[in-house]
C-alpha positions as CSV (number, residue, x, y, z in Angstrom):
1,X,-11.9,-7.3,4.5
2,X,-9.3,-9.2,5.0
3,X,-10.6,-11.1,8.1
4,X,-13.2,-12.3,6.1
5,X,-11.1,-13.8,3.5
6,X,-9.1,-15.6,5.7
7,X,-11.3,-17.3,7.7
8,X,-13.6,-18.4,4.7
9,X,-10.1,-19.7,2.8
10,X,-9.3,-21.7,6.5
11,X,-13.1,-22.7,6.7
12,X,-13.8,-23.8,3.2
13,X,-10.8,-26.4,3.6
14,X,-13.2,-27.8,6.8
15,X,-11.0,-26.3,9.1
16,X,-13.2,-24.8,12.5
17,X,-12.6,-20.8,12.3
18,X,-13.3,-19.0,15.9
19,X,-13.8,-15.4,14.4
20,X,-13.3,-12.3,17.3
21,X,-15.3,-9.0,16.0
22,X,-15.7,-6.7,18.2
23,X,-18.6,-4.7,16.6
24,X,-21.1,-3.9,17.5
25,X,-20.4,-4.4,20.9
26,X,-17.5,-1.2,20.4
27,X,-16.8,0.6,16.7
28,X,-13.9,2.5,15.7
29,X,-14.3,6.0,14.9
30,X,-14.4,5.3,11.1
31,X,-16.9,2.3,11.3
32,X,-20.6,2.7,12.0
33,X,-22.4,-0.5,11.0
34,X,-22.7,-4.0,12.6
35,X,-21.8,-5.4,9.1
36,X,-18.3,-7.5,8.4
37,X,-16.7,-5.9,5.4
38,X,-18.0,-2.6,5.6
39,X,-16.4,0.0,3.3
40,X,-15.8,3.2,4.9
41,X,-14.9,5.4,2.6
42,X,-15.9,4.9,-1.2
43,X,-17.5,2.0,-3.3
44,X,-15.4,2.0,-5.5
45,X,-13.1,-1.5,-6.0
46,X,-11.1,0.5,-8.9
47,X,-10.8,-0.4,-12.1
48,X,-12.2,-3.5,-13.4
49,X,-10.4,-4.3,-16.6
50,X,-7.2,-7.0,-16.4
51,X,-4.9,-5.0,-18.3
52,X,-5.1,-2.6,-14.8
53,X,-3.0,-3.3,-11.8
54,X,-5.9,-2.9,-10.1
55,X,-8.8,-5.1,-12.7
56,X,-5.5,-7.4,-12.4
57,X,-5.2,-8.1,-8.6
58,X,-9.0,-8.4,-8.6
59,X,-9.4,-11.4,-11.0
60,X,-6.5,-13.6,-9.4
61,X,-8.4,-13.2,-6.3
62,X,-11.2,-14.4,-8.1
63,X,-9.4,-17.5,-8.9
64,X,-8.5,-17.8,-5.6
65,X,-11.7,-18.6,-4.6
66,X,-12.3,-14.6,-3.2
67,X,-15.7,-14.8,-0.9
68,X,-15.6,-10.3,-1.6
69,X,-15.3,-10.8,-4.8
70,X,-17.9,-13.4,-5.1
71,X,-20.2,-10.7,-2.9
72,X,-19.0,-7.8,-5.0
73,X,-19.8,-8.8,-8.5
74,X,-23.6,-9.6,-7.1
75,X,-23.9,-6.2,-5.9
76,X,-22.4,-3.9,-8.5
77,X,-23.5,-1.1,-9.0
78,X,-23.3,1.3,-13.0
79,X,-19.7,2.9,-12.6
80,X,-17.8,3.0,-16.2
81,X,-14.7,0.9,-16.4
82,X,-14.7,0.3,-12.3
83,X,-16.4,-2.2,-10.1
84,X,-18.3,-0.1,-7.5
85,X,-20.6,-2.0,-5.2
86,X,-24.1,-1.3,-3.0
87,X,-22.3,-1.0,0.1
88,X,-25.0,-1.8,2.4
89,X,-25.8,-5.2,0.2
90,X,-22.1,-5.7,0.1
91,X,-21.1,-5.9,3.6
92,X,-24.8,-7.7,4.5
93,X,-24.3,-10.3,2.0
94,X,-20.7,-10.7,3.0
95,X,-21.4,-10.9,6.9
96,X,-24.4,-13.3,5.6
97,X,-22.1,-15.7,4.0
98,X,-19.6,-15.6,6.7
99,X,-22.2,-16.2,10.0
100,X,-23.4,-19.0,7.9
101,X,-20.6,-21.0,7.5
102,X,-20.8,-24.1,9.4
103,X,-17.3,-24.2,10.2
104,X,-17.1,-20.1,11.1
105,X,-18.3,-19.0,14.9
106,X,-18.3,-15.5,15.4
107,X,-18.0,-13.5,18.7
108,X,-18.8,-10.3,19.3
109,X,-16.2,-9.2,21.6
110,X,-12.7,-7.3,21.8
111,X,-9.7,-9.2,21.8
112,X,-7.1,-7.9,23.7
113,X,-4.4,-10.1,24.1
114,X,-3.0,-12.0,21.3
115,X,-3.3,-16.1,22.0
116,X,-0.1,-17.6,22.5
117,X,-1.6,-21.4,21.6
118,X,-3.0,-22.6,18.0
119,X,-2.9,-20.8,14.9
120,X,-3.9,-17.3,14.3
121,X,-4.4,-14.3,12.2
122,X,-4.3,-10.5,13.2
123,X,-6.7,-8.6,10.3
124,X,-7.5,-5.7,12.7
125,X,-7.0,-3.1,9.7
126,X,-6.0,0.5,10.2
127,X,-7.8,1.8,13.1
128,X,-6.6,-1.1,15.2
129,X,-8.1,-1.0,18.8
130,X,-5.9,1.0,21.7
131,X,-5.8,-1.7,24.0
132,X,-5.0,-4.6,21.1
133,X,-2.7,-1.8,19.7
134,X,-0.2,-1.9,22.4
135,X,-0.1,-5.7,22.5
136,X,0.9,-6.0,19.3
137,X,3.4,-2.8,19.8
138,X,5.0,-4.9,22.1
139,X,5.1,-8.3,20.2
140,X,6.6,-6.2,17.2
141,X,9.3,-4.3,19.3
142,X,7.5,-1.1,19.4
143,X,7.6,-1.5,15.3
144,X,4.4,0.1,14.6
145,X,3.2,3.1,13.2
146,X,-0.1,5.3,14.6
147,X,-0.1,7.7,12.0
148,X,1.1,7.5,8.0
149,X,2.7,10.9,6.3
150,X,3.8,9.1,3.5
151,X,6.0,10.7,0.3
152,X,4.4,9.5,-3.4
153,X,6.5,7.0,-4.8
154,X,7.1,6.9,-9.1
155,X,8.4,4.5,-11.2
156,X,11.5,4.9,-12.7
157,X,11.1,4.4,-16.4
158,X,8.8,7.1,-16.1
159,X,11.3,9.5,-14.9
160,X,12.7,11.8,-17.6
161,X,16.6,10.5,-17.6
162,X,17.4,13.7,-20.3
163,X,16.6,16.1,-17.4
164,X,17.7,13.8,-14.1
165,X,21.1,12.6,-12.5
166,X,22.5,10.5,-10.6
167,X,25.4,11.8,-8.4
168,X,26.0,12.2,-4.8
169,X,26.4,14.8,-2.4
170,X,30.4,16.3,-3.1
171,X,31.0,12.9,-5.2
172,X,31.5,11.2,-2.1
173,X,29.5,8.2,-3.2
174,X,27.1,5.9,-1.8
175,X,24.2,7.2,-3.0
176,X,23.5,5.0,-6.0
177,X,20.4,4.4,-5.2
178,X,19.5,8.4,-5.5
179,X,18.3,10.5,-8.7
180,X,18.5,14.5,-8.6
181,X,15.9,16.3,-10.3
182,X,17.0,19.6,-10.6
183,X,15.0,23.1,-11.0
184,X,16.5,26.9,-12.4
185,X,14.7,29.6,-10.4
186,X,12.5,30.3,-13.1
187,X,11.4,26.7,-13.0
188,X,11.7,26.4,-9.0
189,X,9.7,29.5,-8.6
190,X,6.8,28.3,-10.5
191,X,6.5,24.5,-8.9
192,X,6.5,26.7,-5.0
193,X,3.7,28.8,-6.2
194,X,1.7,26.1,-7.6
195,X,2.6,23.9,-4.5
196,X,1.2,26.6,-1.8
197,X,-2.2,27.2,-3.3
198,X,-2.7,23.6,-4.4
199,X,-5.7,21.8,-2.6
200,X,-5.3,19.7,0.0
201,X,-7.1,16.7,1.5
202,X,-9.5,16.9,4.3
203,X,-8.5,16.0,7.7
204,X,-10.6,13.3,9.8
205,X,-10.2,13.6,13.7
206,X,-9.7,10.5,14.0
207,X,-6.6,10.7,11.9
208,X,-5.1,13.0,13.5
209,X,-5.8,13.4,17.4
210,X,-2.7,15.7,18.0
211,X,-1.6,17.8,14.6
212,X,2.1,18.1,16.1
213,X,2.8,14.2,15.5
214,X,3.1,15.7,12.0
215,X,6.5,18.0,13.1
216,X,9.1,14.8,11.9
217,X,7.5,14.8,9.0
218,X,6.0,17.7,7.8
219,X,3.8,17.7,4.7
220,X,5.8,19.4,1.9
221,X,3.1,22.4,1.2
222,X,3.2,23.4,4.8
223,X,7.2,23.9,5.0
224,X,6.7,25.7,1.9
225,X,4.3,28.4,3.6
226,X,6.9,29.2,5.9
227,X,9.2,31.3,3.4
228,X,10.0,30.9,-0.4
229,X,13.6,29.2,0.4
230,X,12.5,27.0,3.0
231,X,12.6,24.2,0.4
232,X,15.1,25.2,-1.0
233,X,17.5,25.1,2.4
234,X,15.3,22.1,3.4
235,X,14.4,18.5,0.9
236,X,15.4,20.3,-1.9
237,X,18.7,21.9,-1.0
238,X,21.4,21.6,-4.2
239,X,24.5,21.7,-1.9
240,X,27.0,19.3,-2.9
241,X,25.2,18.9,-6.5
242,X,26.6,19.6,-9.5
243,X,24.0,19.1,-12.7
244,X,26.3,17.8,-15.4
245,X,23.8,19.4,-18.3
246,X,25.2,23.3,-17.0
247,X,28.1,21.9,-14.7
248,X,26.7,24.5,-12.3
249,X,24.9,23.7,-9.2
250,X,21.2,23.9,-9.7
251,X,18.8,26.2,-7.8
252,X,17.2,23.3,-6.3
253,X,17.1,19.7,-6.4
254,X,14.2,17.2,-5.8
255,X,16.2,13.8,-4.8
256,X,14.4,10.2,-5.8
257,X,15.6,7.6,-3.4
258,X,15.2,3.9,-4.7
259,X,12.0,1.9,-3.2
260,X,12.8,-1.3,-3.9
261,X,15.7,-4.0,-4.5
262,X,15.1,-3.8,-8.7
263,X,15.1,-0.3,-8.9
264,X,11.7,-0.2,-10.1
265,X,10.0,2.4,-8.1
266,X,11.5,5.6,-6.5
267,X,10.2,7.7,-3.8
268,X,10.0,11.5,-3.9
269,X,12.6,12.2,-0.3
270,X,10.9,14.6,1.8
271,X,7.6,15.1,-0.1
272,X,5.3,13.9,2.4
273,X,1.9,15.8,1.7
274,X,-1.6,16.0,2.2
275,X,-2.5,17.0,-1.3
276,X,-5.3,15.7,-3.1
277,X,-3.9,13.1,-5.5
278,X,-5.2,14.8,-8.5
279,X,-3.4,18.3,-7.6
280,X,0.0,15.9,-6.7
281,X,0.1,14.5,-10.0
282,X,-0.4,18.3,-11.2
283,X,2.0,20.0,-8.9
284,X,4.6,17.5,-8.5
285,X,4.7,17.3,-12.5
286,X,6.1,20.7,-12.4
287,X,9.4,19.2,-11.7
288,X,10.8,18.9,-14.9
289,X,12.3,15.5,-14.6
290,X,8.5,14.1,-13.4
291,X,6.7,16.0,-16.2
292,X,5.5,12.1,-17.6
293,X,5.9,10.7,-14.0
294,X,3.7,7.8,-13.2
295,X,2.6,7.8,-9.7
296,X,2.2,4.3,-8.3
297,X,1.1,5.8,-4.7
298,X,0.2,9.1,-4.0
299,X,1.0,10.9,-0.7
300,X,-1.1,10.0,2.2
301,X,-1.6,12.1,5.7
302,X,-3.8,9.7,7.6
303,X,-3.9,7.8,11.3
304,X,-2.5,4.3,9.8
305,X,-1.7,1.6,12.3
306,X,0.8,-1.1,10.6
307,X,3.9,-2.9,11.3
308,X,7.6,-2.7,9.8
309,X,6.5,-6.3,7.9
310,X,10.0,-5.9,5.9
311,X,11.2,-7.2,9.1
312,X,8.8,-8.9,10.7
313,X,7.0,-10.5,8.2
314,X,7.2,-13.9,5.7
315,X,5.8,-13.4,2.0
316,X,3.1,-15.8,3.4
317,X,2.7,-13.4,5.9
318,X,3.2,-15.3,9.0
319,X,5.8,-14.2,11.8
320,X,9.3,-14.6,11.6
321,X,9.5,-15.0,14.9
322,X,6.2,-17.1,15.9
323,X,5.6,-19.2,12.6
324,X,2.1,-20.1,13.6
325,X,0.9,-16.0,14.2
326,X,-0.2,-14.4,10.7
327,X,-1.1,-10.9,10.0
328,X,-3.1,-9.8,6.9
329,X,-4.6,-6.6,5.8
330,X,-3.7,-3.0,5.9
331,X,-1.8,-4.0,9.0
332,X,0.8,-5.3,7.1
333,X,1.7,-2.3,4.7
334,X,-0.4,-3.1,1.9
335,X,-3.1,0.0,1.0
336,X,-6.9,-0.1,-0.5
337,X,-9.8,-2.6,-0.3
338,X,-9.2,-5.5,-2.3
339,X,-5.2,-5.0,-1.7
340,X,-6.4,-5.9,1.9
341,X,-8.6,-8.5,0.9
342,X,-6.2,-10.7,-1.2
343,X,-3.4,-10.2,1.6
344,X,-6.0,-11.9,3.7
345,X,-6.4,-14.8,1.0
346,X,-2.7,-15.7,1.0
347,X,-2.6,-15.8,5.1
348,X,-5.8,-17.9,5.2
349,X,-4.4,-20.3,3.0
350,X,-0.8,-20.5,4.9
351,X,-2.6,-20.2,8.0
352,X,-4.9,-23.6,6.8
353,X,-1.1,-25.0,5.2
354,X,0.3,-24.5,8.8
355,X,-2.9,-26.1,10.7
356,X,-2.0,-29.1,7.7
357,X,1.7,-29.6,8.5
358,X,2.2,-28.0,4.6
359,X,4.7,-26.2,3.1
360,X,3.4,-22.4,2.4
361,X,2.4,-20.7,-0.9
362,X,4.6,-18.5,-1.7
363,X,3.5,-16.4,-4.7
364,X,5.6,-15.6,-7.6
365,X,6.8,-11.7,-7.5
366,X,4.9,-11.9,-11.3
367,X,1.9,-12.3,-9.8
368,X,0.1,-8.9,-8.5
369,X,-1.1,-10.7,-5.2
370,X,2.6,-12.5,-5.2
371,X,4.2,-8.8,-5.5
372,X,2.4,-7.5,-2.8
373,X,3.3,-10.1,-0.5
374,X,7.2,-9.8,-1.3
375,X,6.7,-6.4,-1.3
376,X,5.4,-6.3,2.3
377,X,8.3,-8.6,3.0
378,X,11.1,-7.5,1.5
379,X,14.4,-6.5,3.8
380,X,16.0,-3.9,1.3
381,X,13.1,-1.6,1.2
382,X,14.0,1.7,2.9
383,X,11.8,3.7,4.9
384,X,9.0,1.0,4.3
385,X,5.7,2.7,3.3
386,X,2.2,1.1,2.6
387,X,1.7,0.0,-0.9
388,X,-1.4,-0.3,-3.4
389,X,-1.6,-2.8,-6.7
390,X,0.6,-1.5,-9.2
391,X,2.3,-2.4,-12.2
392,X,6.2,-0.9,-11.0
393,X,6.2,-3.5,-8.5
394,X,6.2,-6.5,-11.2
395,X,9.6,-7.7,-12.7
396,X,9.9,-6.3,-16.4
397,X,9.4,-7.9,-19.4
398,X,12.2,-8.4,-21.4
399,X,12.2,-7.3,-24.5
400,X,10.9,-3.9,-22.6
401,X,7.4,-3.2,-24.4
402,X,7.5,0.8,-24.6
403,X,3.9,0.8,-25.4
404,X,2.2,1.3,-21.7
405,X,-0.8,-0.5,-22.3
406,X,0.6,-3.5,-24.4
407,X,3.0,-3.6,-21.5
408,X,0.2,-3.7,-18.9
409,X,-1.3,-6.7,-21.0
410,X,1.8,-8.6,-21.2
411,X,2.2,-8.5,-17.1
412,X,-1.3,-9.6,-16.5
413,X,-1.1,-12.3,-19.2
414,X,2.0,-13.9,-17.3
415,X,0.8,-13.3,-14.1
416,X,-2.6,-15.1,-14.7
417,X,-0.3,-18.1,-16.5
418,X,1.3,-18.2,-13.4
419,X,-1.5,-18.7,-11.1
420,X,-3.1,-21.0,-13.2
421,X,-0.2,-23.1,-13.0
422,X,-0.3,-23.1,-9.4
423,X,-4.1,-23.9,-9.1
424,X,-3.3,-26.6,-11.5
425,X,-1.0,-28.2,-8.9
């Protein structure tokens, strides 16, 4: 996906593309066509209307110039309020348009070794070849993960502040950046039973080769099996916690660690977890202080191969280090199909700027595509995690709007003023 965005945004400026694929001449487990762009595991693009993060992030691609979503609109397919595509047409028409390009050539070979000379960009997605995998290990200082056990991540104004604190461990302080969400037994008791029979998420081999690369971090519901308290002398432990509604300590304690540098978004610390997302939303709202949470990425247990970007990466996605090397794609930290795609839009574009002499785009953080790419980039965030469109990830608008979806219209108002501004220049 986002290969083929940025060599069309570098070929439509009449730059020459060479374009490496190595299908079909070897596939990764997940991938079984010859097809560029081929979607592997729904065909869905999420939802299609503006006022969504994800309808958003779609239609400032589109005025980008987007070559998927171009291919996308001509293949949709009935699906309510979502764009969902023939994928077969999808990926034939997008490959189509790609071989065709005068200024494209493709190869049909495995790259591994990444060219020290000219200017180039790494879109080798999540299941990143071994051999390829290790060459960029090695360029990024071993910074690069083969598997993802990720914790969901909320935003904070939808955390119940009547029923959280903030406070650290024995008042020592330091942990400002932490909220406590505490439970009575009666309350604990009922989240651990809901947690151990909740359904989980199927497992793909290819995601996970060797289940004991799980052990660091272990999804939440399977350190639950192991004994009632487990959680409770585990993530959840109240030690040091006073909850200044009883001025006792609590029976446990979920603790929120801050995602960002705006405070926006919290993550749920040690709540890594293979539930589906639907039984997370319902489990996880059991905690009293997330009983209204909104969820901005769920939990993910899956073979993930992508680089700490917060310190390797530009917001136009090139190299700190080597200036003329981009990455783009799920590579980078950012998670789902068009996410990928527009990453690879805003390389291809610096990528042509750099071939040009130009300074680089750097996309405003009101912008969805432009959040992503600071996102992906940003220094302060701890523990970096892959990241979907969302709407926590947006600077507010002040005066706050408490209704959500007049909110949601606002932000994708000012975010497509801002990127027609920039077209217009």
């Amino acid at each position: 996906m986002a290969g083929c965005e940025a060599a069309w945004q570098i070929a439509q400026a009449g730059c020459p593309v060479d374009l490496y694929e190595m299908k079909p001449v070897r596939y990764s487990p997940a991938h079984k066509t010859e097809q560029f762009a081929e979607l592997v595991c729904s065909n869905s693009l999420k939802a299609s209307r503006v006022e969504s993060a994800a309808g958003l992030l779609k239609e400032e691609m589109r005025r980008f110039g987007s070559l998927l979503m171009e291919c996308a609109d001509q293949c949709a397919v009935p699906a309510g309020g979502a764009l969902a595509v023939d994928r077969e047409e999808f990926s034939a028409l997008a490959t189509q348009r790609i071989k065709n390009h005068p200024n494209i050539t493709v190869y049909s070979q495995e790259v591994t070794e990444i060219p020290q000379e000219g200017v180039t960009v790494i879109a080798t997605g999540p299941l990143t070849s071994d051999l390829l995998a290790e060459q960029i290990s090695r360029l990024c200082g071993g910074s690069l993960s083969f598997y993802d056990a990720a914790a969901p991540i909320v935003t904070a104004q939808s955390v119940d502040k009547e029923l959280s604190f903030s406070a650290s461990r024995y008042d020592k302080g330091g942990d400002e950046a932490y909220l406590n969400c505490p439970m009575d037994k009666r309350e604990y008791e009922a989240f651990y039973e809901a947690l151990i029979s909740a359904e989980r998420a199927p497992v793909h081999d290819f995601d996970v080769a060797d289940p004991k690369v799980y052990e660091g971090c272990m999804p939440v519901e399977i350190m639950a099996q192991r004994g009632k308290d487990t959680l409770r002398f585990g993530p959840l432990k109240p030690v040091g916690l006073r909850d200044p509604r009883t001025g006792h300590r609590p029976w446990a304690v979920v603790q929120l660690r801050q995602e960002n540098r705006e405070g926006s978004l919290y993550n749920l610390v040690g709540f890594q977890t293979n539930l589906k997302f639907g039984e997370q939303k319902r489990v996880f709202g059991l905690i009293p202080a997330l009983h209204d949470a909104e969820f901005v990425r769920y939990g993910v247990m899956h073979r993930n191969t992508f680089i700490d970007s917060p310190r390797l990466l530009h917001p136009d996605f090139s190299m700190k280090d080597r200036p003329n090397l981009f990455f783009a794609g799920q590579i980078t930290g950012v998670e789902g199909y068009m996410e990928s795609a527009s990453s690879g839009i805003l390389a291809g574009i610096n990528a042509r700027k750099r071939i040009n002499g130009q300074a680089p785009l750097i996309l405003p953080r009101e912008t969805m595509i432009g959040a992503l790419s600071h996102y992906i980039s940003d220094e302060s965030v701890t523990k970096f995690q892959p990241m979907g469109a969302n709407f926590g990830i947006l600077p507010g608008i002040e005066p706050h709007i408490r209704d959500k979806k007049e909110r949601y219209a606002a932000l994708a108002r000012r975010s497509l003023q801002n990127i027609e501004e920039i077209l217009n220049k």
